[in-house]
C-alpha positions in Angstrom: -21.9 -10.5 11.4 -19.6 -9.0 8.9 -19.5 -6.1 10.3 -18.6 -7.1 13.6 -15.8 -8.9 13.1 -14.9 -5.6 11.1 -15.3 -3.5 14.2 -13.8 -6.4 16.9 -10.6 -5.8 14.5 -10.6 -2.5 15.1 -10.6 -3.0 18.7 -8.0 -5.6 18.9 -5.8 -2.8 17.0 -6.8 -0.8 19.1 -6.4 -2.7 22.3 -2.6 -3.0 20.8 -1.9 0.7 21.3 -3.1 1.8 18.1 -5.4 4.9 18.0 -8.5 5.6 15.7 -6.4 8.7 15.0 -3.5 8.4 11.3 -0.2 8.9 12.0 1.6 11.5 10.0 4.6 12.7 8.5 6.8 15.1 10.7 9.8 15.1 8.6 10.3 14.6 4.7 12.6 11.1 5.5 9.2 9.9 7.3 6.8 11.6 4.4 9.1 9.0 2.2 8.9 6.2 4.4 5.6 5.9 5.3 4.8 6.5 1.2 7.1 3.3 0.9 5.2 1.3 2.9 2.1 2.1 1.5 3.7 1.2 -2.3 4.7 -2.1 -0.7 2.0 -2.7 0.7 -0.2 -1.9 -2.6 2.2 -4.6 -4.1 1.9 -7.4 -1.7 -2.3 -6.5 -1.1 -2.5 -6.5 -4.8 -1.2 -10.0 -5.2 -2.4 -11.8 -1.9 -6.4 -10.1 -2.5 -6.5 -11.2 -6.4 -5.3 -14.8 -5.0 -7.5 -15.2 -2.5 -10.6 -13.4 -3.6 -10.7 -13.4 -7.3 -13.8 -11.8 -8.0 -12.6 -9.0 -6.7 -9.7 -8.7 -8.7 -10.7 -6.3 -11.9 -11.9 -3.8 -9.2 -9.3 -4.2 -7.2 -6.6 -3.5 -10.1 -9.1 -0.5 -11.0 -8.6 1.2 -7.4 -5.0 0.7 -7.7 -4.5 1.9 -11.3 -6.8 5.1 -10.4 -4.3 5.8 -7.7 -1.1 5.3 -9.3 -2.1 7.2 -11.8 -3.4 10.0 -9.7 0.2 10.1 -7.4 2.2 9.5 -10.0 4.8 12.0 -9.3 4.6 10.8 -5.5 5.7 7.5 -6.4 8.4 8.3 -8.3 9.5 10.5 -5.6 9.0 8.5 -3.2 11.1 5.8 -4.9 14.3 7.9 -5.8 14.2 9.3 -2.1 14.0 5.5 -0.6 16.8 4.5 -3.0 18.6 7.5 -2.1 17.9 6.8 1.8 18.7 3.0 1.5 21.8 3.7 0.2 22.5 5.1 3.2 21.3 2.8 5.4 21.3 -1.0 4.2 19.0 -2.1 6.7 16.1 -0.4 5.2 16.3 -2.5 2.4 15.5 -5.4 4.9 12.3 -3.4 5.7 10.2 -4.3 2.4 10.6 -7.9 3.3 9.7 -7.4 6.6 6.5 -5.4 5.1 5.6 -8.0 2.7 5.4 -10.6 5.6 3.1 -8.3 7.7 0.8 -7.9 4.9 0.4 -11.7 4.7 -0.1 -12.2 8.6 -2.5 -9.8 8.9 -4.3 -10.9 6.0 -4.3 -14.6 7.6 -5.2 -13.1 11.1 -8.7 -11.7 9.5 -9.0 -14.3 7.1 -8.8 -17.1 9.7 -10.7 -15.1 12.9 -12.8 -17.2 14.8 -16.1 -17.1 12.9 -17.4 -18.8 9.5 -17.0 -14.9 8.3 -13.3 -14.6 8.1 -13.3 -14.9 4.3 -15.9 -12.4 3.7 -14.3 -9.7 6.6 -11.0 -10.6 4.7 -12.6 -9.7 1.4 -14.3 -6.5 2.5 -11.0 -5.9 4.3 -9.2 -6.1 0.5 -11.6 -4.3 -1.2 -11.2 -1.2 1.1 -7.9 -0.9 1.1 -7.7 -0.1 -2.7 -10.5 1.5 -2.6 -9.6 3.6 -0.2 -6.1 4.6 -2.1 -8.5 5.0 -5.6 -10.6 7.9 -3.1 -7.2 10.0 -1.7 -8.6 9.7 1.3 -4.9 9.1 2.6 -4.0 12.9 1.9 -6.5 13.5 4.3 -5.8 11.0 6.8 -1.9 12.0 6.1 -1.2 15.7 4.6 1.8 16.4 6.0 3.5 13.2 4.4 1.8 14.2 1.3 2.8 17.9 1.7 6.5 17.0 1.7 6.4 14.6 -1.1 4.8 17.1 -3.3 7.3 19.6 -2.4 9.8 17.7 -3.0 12.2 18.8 -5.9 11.6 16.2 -8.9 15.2 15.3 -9.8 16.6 14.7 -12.4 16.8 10.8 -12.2 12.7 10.6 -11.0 12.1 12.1 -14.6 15.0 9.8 -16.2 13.4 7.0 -14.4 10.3 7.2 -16.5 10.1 10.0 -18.5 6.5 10.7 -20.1 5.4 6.6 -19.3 2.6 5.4 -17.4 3.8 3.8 -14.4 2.2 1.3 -12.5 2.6 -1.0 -9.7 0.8 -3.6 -11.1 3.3 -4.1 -14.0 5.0 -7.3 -14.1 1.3 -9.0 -12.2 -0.6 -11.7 -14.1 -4.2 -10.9 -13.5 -4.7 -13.1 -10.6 -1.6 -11.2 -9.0 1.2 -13.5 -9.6 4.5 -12.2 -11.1 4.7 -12.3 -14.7 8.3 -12.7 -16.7 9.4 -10.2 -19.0 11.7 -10.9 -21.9 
């Protein structure tokens, strides 16, 4: 039953216009954008998944650690060219809220589909999505977005940023996924 509610998603997305087929980056301000959104979406997974389905959270941190880790340099790209690009444009600051609440309602829309198996879709639905980052399979669903973030010049403030430090999303998360308060 699991798994069909796992496929009947996949048809409603792609009853909605959505094709089997990834999306990819034509330009390097879309490479950064769509690299964003996966970074805010990491974020706001991370902490709605561990929440909801707290067994799950050591692996889930694990896949997302693995692929912070393995992007590194992508991610601090990524952030100086969205700083760089929202500086520009204020209204794309607006568009990591707007993120965020997508996250949430699409989490509640499988959570709460019509069928005693919501949690356990919703689960298996959080679990894949790190797991998923942790494989890379997203540079080969998306290698043109990758392609121009790893060609991207690292500049001088990506280094200052964090020189030599790990870096992690997950910084500043409680284990269950709840903001933490640094002194």
């Amino acid at each position: 039953m699991t798994r069909l509610l796992l496929v009947l998603l996949l048809m409603t997305s792609a009853a909605y216009g959505q094709s089997l087929s990834y999306a990819d980056a034509d330009t390097p301000s879309e490479a950064v954008g769509m690299m964003n959104t996966t970074i805010v979406t990491s974020r706001k997974m991370l902490s709605e998944c561990t929440s909801r389905f707290p067994t799950h959270q050591e692996e889930m941190y694990k896949n997302l650690r693995r692929w912070e880790e393995t992007e590194h340099a992508v991610i601090l790209k990524t952030g100086y060219f969205w700083g760089q690009m929202a500086k520009r444009n204020r209204k794309l600051v607006e568009f990591n809220d707007y993120v965020e609440a997508l996250v949430v309602r699409n989490l509640d829309n499988v959570a709460n589909a019509p069928a005693r198996e919501g949690a356990s879709v919703a689960a298996t639905y959080c679990r894949q999505h790190f797991a998923d980052l942790a494989s890379g399979v997203w540079r080969i669903r998306t290698p043109r977005a990758y392609k121009y973030l790893d060609e991207a010049p690292a500049s001088t403030d990506t280094r200052a940023m964090m020189p030599n430090k790990p870096f992690h999303l997950t910084a500043g998360l409680a284990p269950c996924g709840r903001s933490v308060r640094r002194r």
